[in-house]
N, C-alpha and C positions, 0 to 999 in steps of 0.2 A: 448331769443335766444337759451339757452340750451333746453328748450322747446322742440322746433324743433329738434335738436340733437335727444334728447331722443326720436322722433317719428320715426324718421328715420333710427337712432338704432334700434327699434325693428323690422322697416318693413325690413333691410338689416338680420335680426337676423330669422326671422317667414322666410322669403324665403329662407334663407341657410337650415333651417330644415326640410322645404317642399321638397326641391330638395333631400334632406339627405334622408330622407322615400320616395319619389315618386321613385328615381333610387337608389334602391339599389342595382342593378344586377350585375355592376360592379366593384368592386374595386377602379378604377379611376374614377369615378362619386363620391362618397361615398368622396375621399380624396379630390377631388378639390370643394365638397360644403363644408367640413371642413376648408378647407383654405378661401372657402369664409365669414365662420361665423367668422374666425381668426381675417380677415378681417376688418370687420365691429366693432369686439370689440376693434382691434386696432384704428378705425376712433374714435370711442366713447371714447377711452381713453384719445387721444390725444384732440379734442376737450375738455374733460373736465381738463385736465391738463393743457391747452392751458391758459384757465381762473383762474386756480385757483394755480398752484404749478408749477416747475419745468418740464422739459422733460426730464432729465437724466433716469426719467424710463422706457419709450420709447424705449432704447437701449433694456436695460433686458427683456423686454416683444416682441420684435423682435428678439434677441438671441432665445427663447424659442418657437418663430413661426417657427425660418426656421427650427430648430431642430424637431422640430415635424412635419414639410414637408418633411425633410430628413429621417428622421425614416420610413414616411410612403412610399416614393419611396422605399425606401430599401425594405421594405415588397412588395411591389410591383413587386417590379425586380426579387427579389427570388418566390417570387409565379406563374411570369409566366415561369422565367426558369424551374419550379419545377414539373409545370402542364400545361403549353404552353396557357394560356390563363386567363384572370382574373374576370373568374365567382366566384358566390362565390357557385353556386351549384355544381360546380367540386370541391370544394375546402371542405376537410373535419375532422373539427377539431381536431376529438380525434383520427383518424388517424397518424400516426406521419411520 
């Protein structure tokens, strides 16, 4: 049965990276296929922890998804305030 897990993880893993490089244009494409890879490595964990160990990690490892959702809205909000839109060919890094 993990088996399965494990295939499914990667097809949930291979399509968050597809969509990660096919749209890179925007900002918020780019952060919501990350949260979908987040995602999936959350299902995968859980699943195998499910079988084998405790969930208490689950909390820790959801702490550090939404923080890393928030971090990225945040970058988000300040970059369209900053540049009125969230291309990343407006947006220029060594620029300050």
């Amino acid at each position: 049965m993990l088996l399965f897990y494990d295939y499914m993880f990667y097809l949930f893993v291979l399509s968050g990276l597809w969509s990660f490089v096919s749209k890179r244009k925007h900002l918020l494409s780019t952060l919501l296929s990350l949260e979908f890879i987040v995602l999936s490595l959350f299902f995968y964990v859980f699943c195998v922890l499910l079988f084998y160990f405790d969930l208490y990690f689950l909390m820790y490892f959801l702490t550090f998804g939404v923080c890393e959702g928030a971090l990225g809205l945040g970058i988000l909000v300040s970059m369209i305030r900053s540049h009125g839109n969230d291309y990343f060919s407006s947006f220029n890094v060594l620029q300050c």
